[in-house]
SEDO-564891 format. One record per residue (C-alpha): residue in one letter; y, x, z. Coordinates in steps of 0.2 Angstrom, whole numbers, plus 5000, padded with zeros to 4 digits. Layout:
BEGIN
AYXZ...
This chain:
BEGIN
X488150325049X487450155043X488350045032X488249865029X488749735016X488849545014X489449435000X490049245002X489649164983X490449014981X490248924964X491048784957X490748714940X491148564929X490448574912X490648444899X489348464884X488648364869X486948394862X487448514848X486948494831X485948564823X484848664836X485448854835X483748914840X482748834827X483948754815X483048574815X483848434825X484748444839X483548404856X483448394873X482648554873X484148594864X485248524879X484248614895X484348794882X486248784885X486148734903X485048864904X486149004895X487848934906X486848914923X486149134921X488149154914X488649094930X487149174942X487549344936X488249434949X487249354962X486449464974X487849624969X489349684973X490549554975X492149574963X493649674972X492749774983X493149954983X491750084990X493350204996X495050175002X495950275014X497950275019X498850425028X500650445036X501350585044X502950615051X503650785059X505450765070X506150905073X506550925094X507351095093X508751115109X510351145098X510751125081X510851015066X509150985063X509050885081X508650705078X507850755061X506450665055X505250675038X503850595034X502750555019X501250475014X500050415001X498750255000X497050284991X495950144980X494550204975X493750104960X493449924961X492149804956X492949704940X491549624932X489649624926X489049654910X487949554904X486949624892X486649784902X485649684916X487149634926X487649834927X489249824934X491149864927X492349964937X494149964938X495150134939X495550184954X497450214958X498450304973X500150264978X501450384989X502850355001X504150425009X505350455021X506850525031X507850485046X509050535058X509350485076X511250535085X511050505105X512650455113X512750455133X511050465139X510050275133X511150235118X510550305099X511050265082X509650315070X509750295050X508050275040X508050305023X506250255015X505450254997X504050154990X502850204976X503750354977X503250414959X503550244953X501650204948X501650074935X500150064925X499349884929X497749864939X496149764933X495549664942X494549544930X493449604918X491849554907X490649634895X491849604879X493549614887X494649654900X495749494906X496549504922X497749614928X499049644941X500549764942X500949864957X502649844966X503749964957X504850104966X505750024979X506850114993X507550045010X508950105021X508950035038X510150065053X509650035071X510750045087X510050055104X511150005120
């Protein structure tokens, strides 16, 4: 099994600097050395993840559903259906530190379950009523997720859907 990877960088900048005063490296009047020393130190800011793993990507996910209906000739459990499943994200890229030599910073990883239940009456031989009843985020998951992080903070989050549940009725004629 082989895997590949590609990144797309796209950077845009707009920075807006005086010369400062006095020069931080050698405390004597403010130069242009002065001047390329901070373009210097914003441009390796901004080049830091170049050539890694771009932010968001997750190494693993994986989702699995499943349903079992029950088909038995007689009986209340005819028409029966259950069903469940879960969605797994693995850690994801958040950030770069810096002064680690661009090692990266993860965000955890998170796993959300589903469920489900329905039943299907048959009336005359091509006409069915079925009533769905299905929950979301079953366990109602709520701690927010990173998604934007650096070496001295983290800064960016969002929040997953909370516990939601659906009840649908559909008639075939």
């Amino acid at each position: 099994m082989t895997s590949t990877r590609s990144a797309i960088y796209r950077v845009s900048l707009q920075v807006s600097t005086s010369i400062p005063n006095p020069d931080p490296v050698t405390g004597g009047p403010a130069t242009v050395l002065t001047a390329l020393r901070e373009v210097d130190t914003i441009y390796r800011a901004i080049t830091a993840g170049a050539g890694s793993t771009r932010r968001q990507l997750r190494e693993y996910t994986g989702n699995f559903f499943t349903a079992y209906s029950f088909r038995s000739s007689e009986g209340i459990l005819r028409g029966l259906t259950v069903g469940g499943g879960a969605n797994y994200r693995g850690k994801g890229v958040v950030g770069f530190d810096t002064t680690r030599k661009n090692a990266i910073i993860y965000g955890p990883a998170y796993t959300l379950a589903n469920a489900m239940v329905s039943y299907e009456w048959r009336f005359k031989k091509s006409r069915t009523i079925k009533v769905q009843f299905n929950v979301d985020n079953l366990f109602n998951e709520s701690k927010p997720i990173l998604t934007d992080a650096s070496e001295t903070q983290e800064f960016s989050y969002v929040f997953q859907t909370p516990r939601r549940y659906a009840f649908t009725t559909t008639v075939n004629f």
